[in-house]
N, CA, C and O atoms as a MOPAC input file, in Angstrom:
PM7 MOZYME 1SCF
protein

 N     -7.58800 1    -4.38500 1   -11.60900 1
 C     -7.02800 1    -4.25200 1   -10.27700 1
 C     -6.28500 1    -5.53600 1    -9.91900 1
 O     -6.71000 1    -6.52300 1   -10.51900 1
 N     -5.30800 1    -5.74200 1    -9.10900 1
 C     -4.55100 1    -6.46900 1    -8.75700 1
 C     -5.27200 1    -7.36900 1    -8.04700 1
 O     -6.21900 1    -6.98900 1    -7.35900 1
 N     -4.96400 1    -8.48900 1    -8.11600 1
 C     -5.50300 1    -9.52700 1    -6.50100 1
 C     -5.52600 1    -9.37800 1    -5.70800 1
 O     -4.34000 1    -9.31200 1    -5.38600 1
 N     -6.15500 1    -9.20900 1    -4.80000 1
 C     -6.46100 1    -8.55600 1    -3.45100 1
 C     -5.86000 1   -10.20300 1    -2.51400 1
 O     -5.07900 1   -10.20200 1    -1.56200 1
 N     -6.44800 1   -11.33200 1    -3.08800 1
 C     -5.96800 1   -12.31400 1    -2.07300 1
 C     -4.17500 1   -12.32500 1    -2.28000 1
 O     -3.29500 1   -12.06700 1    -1.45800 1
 N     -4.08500 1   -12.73100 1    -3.71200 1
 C     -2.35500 1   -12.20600 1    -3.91000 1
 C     -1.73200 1   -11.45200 1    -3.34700 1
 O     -0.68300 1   -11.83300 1    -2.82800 1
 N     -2.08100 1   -10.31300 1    -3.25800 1
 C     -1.60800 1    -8.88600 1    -2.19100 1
 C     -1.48900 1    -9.62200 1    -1.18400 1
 O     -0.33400 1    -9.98300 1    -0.95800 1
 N     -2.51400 1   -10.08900 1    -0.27900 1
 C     -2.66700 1   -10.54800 1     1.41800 1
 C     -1.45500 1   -11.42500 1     1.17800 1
 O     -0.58900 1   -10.98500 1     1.93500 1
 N     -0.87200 1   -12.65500 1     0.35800 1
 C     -0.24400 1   -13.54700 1     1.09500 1
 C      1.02800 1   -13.16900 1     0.51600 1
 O      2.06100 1   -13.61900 1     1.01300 1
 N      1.06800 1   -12.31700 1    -0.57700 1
 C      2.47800 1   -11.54700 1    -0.81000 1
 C      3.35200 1   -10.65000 1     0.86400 1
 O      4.43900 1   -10.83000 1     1.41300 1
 N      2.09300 1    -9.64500 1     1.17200 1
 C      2.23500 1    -9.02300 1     2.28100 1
 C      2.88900 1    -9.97600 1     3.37600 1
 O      3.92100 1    -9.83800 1     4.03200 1
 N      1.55900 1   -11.39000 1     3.34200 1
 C      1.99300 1   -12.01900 1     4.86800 1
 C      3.76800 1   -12.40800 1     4.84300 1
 O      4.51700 1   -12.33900 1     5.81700 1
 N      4.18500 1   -12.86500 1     3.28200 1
 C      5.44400 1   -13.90300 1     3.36700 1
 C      6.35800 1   -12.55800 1     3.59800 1
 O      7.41300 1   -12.68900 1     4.21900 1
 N      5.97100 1   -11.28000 1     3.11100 1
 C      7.50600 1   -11.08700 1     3.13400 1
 C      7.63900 1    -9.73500 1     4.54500 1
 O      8.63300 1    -9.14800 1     4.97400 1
 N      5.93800 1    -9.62100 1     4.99900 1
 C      6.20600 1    -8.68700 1     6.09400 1
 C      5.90000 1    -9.50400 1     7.59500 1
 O      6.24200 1    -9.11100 1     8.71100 1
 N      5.25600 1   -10.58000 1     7.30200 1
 C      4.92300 1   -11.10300 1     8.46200 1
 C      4.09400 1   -10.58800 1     9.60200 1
 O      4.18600 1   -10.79200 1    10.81300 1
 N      3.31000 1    -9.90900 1     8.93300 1
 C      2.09500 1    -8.76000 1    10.27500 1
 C      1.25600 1    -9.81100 1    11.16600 1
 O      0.57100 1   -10.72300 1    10.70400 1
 N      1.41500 1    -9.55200 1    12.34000 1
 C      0.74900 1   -10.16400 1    13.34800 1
 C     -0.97000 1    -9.92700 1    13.33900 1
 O     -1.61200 1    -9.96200 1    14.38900 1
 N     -1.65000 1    -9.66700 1    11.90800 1
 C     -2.92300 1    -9.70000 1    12.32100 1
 C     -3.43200 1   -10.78000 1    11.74200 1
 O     -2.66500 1   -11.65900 1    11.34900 1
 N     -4.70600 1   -10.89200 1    11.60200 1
 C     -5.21300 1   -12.12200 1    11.25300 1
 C     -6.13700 1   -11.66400 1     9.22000 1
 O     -6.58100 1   -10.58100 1     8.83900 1
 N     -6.09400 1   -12.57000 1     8.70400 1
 C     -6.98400 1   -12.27900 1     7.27900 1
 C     -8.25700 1   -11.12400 1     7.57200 1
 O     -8.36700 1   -10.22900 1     6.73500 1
 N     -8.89200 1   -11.13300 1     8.35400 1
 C    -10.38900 1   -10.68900 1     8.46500 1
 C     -9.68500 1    -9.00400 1     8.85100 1
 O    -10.44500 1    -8.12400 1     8.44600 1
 N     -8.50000 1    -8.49800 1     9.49100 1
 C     -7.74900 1    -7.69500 1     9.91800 1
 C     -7.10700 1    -7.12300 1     8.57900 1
 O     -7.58800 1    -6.10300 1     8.08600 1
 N     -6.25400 1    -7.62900 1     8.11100 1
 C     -5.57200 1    -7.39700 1     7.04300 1
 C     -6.28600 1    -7.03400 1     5.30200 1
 O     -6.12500 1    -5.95000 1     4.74300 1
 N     -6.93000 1    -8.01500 1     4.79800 1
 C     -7.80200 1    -7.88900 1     4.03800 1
 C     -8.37500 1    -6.27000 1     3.52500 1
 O     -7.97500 1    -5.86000 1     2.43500 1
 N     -8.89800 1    -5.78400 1     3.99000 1
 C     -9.19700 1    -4.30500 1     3.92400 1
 C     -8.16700 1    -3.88800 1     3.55600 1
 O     -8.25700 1    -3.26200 1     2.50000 1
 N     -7.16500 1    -3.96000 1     3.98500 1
 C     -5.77200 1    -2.94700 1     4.19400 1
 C     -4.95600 1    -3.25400 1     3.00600 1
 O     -3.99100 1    -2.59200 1     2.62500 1
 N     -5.61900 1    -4.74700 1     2.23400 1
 C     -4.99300 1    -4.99000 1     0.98600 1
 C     -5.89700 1    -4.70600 1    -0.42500 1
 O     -5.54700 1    -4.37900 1    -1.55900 1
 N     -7.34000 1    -5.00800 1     0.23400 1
 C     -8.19900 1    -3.79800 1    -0.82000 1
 C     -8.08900 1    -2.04100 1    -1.12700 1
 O     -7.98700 1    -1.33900 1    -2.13400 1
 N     -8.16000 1    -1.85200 1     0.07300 1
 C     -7.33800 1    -0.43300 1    -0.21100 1
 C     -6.29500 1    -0.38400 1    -1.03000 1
 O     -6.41500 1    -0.07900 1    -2.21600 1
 N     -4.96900 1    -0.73600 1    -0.36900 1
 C     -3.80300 1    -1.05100 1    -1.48000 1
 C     -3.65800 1    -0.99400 1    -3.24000 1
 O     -2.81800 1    -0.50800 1    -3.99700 1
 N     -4.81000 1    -1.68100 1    -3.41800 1
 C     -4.68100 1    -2.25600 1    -4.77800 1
 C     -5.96900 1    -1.01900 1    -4.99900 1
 O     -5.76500 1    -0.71700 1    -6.17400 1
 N     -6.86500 1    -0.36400 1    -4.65100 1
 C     -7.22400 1     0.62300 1    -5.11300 1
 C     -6.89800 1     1.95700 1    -5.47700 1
 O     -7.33200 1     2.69000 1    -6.36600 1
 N     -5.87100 1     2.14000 1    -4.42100 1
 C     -4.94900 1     3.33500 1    -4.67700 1
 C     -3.39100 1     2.67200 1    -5.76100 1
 O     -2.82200 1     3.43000 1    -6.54600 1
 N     -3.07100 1     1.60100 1    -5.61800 1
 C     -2.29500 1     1.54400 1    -6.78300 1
 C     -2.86500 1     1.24600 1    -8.06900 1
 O     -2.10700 1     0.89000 1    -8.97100 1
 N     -4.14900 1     1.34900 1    -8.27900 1
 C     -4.90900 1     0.64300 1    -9.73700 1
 C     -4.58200 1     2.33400 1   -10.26100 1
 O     -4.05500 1     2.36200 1   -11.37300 1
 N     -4.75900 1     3.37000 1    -9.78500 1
 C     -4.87500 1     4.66500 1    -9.80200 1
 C     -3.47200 1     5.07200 1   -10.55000 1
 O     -3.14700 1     6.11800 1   -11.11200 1
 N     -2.89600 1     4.06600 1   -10.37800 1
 C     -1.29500 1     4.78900 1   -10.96400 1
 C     -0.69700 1     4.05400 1   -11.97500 1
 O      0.18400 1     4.58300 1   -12.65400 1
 N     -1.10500 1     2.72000 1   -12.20600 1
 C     -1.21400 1     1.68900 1   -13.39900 1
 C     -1.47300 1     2.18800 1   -14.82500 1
 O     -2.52900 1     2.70800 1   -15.18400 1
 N     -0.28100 1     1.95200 1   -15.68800 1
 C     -0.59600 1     2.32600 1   -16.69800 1
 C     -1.61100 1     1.01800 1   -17.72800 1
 O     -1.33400 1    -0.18100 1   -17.70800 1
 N     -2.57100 1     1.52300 1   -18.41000 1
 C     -3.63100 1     0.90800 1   -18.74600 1
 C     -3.16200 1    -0.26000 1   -19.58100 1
 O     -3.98800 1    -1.17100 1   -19.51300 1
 N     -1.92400 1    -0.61300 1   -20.49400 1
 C     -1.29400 1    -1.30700 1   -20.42800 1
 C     -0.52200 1    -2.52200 1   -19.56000 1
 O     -0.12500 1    -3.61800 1   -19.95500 1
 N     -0.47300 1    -2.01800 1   -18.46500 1
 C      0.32200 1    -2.96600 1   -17.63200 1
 C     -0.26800 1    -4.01800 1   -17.44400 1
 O     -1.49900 1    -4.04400 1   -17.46900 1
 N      0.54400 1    -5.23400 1   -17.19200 1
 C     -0.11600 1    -6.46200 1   -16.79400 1
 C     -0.46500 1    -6.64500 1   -14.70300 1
 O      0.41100 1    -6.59800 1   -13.83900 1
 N     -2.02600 1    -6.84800 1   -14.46700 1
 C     -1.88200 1    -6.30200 1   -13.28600 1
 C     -1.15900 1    -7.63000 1   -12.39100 1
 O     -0.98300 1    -7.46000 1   -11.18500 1
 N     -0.75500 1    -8.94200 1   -13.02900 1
 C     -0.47700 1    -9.69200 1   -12.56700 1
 C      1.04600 1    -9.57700 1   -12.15500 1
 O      1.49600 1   -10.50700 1   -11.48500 1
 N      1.78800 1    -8.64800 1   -12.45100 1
 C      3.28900 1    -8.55200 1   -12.49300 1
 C      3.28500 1    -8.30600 1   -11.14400 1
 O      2.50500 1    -7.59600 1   -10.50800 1
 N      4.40400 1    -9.07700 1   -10.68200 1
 C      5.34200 1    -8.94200 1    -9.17200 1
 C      5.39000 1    -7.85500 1    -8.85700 1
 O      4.64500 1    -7.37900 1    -8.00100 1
 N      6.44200 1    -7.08900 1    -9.59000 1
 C      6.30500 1    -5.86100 1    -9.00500 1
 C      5.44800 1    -5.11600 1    -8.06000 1
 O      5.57400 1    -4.63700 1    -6.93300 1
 N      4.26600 1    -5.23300 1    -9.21700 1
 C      3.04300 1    -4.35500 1    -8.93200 1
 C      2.08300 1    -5.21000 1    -7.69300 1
 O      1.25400 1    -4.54900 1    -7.06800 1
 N      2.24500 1    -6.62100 1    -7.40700 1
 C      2.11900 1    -7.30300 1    -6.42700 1
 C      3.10400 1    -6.97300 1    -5.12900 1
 O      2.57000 1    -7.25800 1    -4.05700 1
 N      4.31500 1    -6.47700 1    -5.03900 1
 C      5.02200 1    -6.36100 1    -3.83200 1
 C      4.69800 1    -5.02600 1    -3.82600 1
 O      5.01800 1    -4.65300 1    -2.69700 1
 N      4.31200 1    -4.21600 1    -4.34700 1
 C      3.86400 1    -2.68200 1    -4.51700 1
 C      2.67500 1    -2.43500 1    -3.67100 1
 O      2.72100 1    -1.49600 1    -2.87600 1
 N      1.91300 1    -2.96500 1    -3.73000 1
 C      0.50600 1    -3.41000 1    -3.42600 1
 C      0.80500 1    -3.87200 1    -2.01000 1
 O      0.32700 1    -3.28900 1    -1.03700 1
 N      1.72300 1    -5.09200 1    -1.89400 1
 C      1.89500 1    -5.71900 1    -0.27200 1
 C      2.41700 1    -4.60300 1     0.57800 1
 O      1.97700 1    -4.47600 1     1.72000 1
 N      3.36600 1    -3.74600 1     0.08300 1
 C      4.09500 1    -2.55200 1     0.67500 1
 C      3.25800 1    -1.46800 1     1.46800 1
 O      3.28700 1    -1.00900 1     2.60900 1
 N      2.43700 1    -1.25900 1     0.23300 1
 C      1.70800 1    -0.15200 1     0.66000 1
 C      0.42400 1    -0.61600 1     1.50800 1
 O     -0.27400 1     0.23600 1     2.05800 1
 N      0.12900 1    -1.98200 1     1.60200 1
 C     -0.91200 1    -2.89400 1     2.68600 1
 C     -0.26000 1    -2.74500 1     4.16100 1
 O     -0.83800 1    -2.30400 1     5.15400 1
 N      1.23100 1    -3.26700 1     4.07400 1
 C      1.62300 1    -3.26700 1     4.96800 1
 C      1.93900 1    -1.90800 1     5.73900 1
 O      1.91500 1    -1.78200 1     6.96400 1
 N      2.20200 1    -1.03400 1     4.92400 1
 C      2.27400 1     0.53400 1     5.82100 1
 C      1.27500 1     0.87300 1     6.26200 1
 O      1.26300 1     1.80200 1     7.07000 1
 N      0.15500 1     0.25700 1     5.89200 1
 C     -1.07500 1     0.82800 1     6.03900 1
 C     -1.31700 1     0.35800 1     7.50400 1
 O     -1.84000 1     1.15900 1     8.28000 1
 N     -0.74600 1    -1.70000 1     8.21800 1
 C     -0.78300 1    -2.10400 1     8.76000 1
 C     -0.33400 1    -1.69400 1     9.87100 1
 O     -0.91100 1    -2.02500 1    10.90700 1
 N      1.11600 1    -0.65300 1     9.90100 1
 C      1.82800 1    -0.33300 1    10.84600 1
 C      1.30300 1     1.19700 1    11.46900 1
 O      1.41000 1     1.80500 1    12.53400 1
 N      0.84000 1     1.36200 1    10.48300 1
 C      0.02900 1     2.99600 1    10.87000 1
 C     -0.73700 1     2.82400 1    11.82000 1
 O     -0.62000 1     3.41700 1    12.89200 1
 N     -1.89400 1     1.73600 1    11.47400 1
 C     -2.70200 1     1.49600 1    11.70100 1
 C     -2.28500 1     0.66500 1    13.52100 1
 O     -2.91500 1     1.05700 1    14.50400 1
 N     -1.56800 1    -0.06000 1    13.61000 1
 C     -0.55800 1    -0.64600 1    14.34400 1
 C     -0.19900 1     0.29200 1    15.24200 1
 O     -0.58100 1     0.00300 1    16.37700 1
 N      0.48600 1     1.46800 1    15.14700 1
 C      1.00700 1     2.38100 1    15.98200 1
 C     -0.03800 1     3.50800 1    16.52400 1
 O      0.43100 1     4.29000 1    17.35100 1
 N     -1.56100 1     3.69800 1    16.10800 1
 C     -2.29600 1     4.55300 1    16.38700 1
 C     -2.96300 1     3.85400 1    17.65500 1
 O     -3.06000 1     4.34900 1    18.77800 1
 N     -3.48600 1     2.36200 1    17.16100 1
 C     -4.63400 1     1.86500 1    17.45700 1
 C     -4.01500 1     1.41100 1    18.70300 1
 O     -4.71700 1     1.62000 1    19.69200 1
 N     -2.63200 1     0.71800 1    18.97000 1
 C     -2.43200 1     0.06200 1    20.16000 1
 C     -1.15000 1     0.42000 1    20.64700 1
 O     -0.30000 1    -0.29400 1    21.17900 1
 N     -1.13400 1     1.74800 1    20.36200 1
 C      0.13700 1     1.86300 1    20.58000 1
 C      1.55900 1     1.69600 1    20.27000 1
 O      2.54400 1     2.13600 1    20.86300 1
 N      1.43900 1     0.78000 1    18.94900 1
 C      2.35300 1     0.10500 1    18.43400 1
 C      3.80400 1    -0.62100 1    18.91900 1
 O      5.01900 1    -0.51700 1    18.75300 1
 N      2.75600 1    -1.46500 1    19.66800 1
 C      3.77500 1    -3.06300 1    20.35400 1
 C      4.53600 1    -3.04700 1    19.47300 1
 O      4.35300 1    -3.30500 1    18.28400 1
 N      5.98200 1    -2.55700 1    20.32800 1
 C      7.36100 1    -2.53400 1    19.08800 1
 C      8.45600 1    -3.53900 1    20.09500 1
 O      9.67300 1    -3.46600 1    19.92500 1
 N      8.04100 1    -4.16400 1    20.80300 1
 C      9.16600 1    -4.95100 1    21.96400 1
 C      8.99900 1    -6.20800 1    22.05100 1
 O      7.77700 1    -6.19600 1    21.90000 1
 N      9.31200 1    -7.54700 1    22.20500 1
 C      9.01100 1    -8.72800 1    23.14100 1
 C     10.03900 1    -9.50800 1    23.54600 1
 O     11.06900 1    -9.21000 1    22.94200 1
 N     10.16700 1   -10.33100 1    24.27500 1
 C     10.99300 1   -10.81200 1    25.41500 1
 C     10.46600 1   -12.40600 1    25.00000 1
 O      9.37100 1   -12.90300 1    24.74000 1
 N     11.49500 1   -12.77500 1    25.06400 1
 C     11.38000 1   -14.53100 1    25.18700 1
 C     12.64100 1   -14.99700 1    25.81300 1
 O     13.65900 1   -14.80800 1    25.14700 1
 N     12.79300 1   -15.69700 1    27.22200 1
 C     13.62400 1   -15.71000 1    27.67200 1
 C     14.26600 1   -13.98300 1    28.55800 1
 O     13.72200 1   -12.95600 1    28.96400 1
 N     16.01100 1   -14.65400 1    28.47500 1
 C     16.37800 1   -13.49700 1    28.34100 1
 C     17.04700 1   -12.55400 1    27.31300 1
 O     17.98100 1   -11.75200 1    27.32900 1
 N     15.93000 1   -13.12300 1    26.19100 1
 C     15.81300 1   -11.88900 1    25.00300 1
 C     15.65500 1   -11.28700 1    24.80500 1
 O     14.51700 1   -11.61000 1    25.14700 1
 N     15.48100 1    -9.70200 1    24.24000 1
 C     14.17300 1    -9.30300 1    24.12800 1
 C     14.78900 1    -8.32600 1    22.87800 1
 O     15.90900 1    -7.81500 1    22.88500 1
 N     13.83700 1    -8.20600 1    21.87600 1
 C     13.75500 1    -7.22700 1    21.02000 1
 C     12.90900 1    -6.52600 1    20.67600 1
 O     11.77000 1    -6.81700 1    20.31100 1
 N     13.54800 1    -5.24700 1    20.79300 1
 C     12.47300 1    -3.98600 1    20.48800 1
 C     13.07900 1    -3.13300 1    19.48800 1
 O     14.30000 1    -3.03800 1    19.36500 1
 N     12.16300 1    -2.45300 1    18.70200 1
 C     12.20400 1    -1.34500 1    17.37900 1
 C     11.53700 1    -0.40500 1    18.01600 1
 O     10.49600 1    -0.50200 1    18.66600 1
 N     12.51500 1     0.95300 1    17.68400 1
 C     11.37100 1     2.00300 1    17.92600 1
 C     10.08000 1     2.39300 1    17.08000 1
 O      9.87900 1     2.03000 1    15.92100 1
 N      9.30100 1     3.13200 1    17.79000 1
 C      8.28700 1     3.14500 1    16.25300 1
 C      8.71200 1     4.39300 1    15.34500 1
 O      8.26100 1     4.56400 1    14.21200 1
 N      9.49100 1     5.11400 1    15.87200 1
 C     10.02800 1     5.72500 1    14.65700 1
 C     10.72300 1     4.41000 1    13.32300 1
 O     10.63300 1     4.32500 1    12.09800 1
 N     11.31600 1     3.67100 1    14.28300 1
 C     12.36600 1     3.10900 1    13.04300 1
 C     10.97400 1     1.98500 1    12.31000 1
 O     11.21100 1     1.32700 1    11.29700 1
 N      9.82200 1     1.93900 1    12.88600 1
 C      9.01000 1     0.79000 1    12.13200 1
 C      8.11700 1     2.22900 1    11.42900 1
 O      8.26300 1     2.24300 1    10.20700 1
 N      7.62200 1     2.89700 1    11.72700 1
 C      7.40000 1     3.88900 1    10.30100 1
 C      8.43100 1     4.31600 1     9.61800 1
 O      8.02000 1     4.42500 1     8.46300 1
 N      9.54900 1     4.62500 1     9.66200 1
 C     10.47700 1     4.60500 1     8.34000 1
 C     10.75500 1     3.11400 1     7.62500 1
 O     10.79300 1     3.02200 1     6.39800 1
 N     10.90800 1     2.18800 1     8.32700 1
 C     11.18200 1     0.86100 1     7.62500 1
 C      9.81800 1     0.69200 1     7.00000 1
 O     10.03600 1    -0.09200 1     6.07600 1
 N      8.35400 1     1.03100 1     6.98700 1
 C      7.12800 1     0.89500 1     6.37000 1
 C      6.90800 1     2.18300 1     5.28700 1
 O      5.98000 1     2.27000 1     4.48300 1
 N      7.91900 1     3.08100 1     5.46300 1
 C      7.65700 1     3.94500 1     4.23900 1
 C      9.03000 1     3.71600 1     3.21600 1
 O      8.98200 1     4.25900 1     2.11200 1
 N     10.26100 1     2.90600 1     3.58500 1
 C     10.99300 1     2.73900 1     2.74500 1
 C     10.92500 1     1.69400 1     2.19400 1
 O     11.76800 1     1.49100 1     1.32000 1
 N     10.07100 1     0.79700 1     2.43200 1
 C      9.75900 1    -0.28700 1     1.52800 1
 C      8.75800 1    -0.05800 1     0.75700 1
 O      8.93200 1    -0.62400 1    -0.32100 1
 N      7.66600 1     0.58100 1     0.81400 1
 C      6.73100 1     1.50400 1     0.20900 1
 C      7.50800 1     1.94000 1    -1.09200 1
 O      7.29600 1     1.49600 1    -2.22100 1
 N      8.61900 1     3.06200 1    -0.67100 1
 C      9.44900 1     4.12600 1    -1.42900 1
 C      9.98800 1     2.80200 1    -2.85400 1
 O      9.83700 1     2.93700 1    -4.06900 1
 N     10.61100 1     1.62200 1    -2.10500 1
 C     11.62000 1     0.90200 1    -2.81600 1
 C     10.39100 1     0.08300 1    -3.61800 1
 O     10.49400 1     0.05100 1    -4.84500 1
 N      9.30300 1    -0.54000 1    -3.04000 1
 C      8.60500 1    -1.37000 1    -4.21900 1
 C      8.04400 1    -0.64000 1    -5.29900 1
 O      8.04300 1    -1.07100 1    -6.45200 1
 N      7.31200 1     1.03900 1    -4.77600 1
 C      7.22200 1     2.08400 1    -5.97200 1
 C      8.08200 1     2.18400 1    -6.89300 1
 O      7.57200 1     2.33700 1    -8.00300 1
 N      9.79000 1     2.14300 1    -6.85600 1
 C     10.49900 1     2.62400 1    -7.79000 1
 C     10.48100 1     0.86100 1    -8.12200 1
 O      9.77400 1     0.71100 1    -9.11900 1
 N     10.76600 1     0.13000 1    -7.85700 1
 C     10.74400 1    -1.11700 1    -8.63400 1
 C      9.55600 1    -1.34200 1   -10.07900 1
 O      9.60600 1    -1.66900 1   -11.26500 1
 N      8.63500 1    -0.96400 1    -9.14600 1
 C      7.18900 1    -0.86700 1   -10.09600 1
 C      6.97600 1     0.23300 1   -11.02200 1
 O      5.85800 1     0.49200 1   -11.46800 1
 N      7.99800 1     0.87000 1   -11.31400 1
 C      8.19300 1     2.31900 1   -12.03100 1
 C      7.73300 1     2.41700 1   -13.55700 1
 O      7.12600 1     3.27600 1   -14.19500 1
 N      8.33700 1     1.04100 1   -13.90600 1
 C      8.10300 1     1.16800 1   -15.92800 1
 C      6.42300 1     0.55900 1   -15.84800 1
 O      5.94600 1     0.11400 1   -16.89200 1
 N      5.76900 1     0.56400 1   -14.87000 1
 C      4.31200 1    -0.00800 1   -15.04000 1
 C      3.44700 1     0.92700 1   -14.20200 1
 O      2.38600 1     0.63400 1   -13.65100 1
 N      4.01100 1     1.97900 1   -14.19700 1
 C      3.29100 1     2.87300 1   -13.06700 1
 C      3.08700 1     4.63500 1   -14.45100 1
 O      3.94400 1     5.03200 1   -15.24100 1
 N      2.14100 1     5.03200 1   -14.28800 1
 C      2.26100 1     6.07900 1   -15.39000 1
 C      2.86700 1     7.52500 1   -14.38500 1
 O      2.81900 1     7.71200 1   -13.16900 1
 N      3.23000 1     8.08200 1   -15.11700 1
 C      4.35700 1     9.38500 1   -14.69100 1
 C      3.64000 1    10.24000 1   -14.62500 1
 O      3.40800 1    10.54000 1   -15.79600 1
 N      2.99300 1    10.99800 1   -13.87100 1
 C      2.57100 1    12.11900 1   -13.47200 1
 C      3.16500 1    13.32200 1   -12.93900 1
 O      2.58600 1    14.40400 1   -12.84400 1
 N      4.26400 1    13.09300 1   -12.62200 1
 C      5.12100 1    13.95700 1   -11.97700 1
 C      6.01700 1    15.00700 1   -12.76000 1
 O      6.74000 1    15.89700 1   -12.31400 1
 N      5.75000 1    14.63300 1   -14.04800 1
 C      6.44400 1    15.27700 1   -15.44700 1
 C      5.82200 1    15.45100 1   -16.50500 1
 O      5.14900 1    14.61700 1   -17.11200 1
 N      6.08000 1    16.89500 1   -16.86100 1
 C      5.15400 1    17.31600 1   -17.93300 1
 C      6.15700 1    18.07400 1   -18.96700 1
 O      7.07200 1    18.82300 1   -18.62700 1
 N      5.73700 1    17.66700 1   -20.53000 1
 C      6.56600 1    18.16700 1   -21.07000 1
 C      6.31800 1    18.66000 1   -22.62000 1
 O      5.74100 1    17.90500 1   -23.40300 1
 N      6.63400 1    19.55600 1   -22.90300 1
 C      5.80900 1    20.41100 1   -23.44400 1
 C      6.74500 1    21.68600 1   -24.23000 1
 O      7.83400 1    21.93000 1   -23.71100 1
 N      6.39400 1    22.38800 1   -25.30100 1
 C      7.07300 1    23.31900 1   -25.65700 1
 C      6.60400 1    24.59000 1   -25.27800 1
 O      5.41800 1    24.59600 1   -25.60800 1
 N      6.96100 1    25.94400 1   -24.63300 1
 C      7.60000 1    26.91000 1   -24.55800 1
 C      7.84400 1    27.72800 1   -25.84800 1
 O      8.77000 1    27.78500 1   -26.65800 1
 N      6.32300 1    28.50200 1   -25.67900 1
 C      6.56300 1    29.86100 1   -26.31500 1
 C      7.22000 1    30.99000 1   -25.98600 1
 O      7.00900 1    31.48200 1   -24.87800 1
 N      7.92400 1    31.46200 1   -26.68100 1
 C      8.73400 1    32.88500 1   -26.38500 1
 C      8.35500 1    34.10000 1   -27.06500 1
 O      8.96000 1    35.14800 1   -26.84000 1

């Protein structure tokens, strides 16, 4: 299985989630349990890929989790700034990075989706 602490600070640098380790953590054990599941027994579990694969699918987990639990604070104001995302556009931006680190992680991921086989007539 992948690093679970690796996962957490992969996740933190490149998604930046406002929770804290004791918050997050879980959400990166999970991660790496459901991607150990798709790892081909070969693969090296230390590869990037399969590390931003892992942060991806932590972090969707984060925003789900994010948009159920509190409503999902998608706005803030500093000054007279303010930026807001809808939460539609932060669950598609958490399932297309999901989508994009899966196909990155593709030649280390085993294929299930295809079966192939000969055809009697």
């Amino acid at each position: 299985m992948t690093d679970t602490l690796t996962v957490l600070n992969a996740m933190k640098e490149y998604y930046s989630p406002d929770g804290d380790t004791q918050e997050l953590l879980p959400m990166c054990e999970a991660a790496c349990r459901e991607l150990a599941a798709m790892v081909k027994p070969e693969a090296d579990l230390g590869d990037i890929r399969l590390i931003n694969a892992a942060a991806a699918f932590a972090y969707r987990r984060f925003c789900i989790k994010k948009l159920f639990n509190d409503g999902g604070v998608t706005s803030f104001k500093a000054g007279d700034v303010t930026v807001s995302v809808s939460r539609r556009e932060l669950a598609d931006y958490a399932q297309k990075e999901k989508t994009e680190a899966l196909a990155a992680a593709a030649p280390l991921l085993r294929d299930e989706e295809f079966h192939f086989g000969q055809v009697k007539v």
